[in-house]
C-alpha positions in Angstrom: 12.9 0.4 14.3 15.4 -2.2 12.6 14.4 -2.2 8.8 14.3 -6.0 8.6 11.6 -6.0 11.3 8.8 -3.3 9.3 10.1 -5.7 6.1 9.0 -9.3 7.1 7.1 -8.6 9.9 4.8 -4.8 9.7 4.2 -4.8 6.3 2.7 -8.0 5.7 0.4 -7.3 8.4 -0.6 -4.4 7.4 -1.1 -5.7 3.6 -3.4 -8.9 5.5 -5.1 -6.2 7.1 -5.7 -4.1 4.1 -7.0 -7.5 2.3 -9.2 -8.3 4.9 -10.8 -5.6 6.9 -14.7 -4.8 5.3 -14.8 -1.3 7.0 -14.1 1.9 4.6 -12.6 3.6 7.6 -10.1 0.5 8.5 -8.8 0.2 4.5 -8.5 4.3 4.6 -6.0 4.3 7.6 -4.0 1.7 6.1 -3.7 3.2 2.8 -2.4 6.2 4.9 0.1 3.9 7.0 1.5 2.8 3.4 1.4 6.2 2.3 3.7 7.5 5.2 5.7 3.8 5.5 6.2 4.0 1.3 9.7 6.2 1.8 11.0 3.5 4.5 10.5 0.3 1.9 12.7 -0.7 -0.9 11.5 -0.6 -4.3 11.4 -4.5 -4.5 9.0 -5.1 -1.8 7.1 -2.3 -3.3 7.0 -3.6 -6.8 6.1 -7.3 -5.1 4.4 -6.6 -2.1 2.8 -3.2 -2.0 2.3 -2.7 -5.4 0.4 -6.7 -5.7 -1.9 -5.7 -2.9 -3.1 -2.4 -4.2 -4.4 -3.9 -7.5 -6.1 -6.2 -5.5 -7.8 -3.8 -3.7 -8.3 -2.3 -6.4 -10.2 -5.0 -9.0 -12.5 -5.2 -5.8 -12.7 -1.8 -4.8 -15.4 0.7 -5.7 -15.8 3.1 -2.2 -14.6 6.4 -4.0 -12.9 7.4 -0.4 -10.5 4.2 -0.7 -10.2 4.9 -4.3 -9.0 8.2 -3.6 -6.2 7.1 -1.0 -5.2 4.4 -3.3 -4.4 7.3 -5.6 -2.1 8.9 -3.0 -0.7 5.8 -2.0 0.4 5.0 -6.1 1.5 8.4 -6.3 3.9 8.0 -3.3 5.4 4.9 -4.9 5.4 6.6 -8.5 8.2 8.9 -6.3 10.0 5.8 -6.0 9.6 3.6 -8.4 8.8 6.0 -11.3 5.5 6.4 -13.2 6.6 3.2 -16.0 6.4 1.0 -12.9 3.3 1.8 -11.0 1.3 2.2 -14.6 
């Protein structure tokens, strides 16, 4: 898949998903998609896209199940990014 495509096209559909779907089990399988997809993505539209979304989720957030992912999820991006970015 052409990295331009999953740039402007997957990931902010599956951010708008992960903004707007109300069931625990639909949030959890996206925080896995970003999980997996996090190595694909440069660490600009992580720090602006991926990394914007997740503290929204967050501030809203208090299912310990999603809470948990969104833990995996950071910690994939700390990988990347490095632990000064993500805290």
């Amino acid at each position: 898949m052409d990295y331009q495509v999953v740039k402007s096209q997957i990931i902010p559909r599956v951010l708008q998903v992960l903004e707007t779907a109300k069931e625990t089990d639909v949030k959890i399988e996206v925080l896995d998609t970003l999980k997996i997809i996090t190595k694909a993505i440069d660490a600009q539209t992580l720090k602006i896209d991926v990394v914007k979304a997740l503290e929204k989720l967050r501030a809203n957030e208090t299912n310990p199940k999603i809470c948990m992912k969104m833990l995996e999820v950071y910690e994939e991006i700390g990988k990347i990014l490095g632990p000064e970015e993500v805290g």
